[in-house]
N, C-alpha and C positions, 0 to 999 in steps of 0.2 A: 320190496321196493327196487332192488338192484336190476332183480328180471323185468320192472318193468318200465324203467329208465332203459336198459342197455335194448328193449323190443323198442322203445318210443327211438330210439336213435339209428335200429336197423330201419326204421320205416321211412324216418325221415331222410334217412341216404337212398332208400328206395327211391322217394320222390326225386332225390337230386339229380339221380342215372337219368330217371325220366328223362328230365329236364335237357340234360346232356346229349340223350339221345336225338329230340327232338329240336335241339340246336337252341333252344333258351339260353344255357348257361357254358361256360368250358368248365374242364374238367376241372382247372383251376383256382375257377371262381365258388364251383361246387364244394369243393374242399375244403374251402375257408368259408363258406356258409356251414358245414358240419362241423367243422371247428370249435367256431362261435356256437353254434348249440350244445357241442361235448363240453364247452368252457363254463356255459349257462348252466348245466347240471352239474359240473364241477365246484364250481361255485354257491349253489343251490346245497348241496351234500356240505358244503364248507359249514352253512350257516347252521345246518340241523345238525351238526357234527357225527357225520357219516364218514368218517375219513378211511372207512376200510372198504368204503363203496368204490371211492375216488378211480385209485389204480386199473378194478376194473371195467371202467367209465372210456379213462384213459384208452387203455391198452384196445379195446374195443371198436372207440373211432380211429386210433391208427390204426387197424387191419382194416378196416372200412376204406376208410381213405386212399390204402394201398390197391384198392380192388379199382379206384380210378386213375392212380400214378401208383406204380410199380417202383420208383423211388421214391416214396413219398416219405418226407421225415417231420413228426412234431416238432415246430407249429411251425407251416408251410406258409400262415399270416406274414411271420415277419421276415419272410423271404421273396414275394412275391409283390409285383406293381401291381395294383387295383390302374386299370385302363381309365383313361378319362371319358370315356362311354361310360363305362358303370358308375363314375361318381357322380359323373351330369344326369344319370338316367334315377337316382335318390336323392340328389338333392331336394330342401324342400321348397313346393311352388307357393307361392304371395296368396293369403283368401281373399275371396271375393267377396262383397258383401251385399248383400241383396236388399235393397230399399228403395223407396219410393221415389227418393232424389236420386240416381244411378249416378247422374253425373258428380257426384262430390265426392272427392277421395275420404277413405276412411280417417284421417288426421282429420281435416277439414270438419267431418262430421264430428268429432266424438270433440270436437276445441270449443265447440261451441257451449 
């Protein structure tokens, strides 16, 4: 299990360089996206009580990490401003609802 959580994490950093590379994400943003995934698995390992996995989970995505920042120190989360681009770019948008009356807001409809 350990080898293939710490392969699912080299790949998913794989993807993040992509991303990096082709100007998607900063290296920054990238970083605390693998974070949140080494935390996910860290957490994941908590519940199945794997806790001799953890460390090398750990240690794993901080050398990872360091291959996009050269200083990079666990957890780079709670040192870093999330840009108000990225927050406006996940927020979540209003649904729309598709019906025969278009023109009736969804309250409107469902009060009835």
């Amino acid at each position: 299990m350990r080898n293939d959580l710490l392969a699912a994490l080299l790949q998913f950093t794989q993807q993040q360089k992509n991303n990096v590379k082709k100007g998607f994400r900063t290296n920054e943003f990238a970083i605390i996206l693998i974070e949140t995934y080494a935390k996910s698995m860290i957490r994941g390992l908590h519940i199945i009580h794997r806790e001799a996995d953890i460390e090398a989970v750990k240690s794993e995505s901080e050398q990872l990490c360091r291959t996009l920042n050269a200083n990079y120190q666990w957890p780079l989360l709670r040192t870093v401003k999330i840009p108000p681009s990225v927050v406006r770019a996940v927020e979540l948008q209003p649904l729309k609802f598709h019906s025969e009356q278009s023109d009736i807001e969804p309250t409107e409809y469902y009060s009835k």
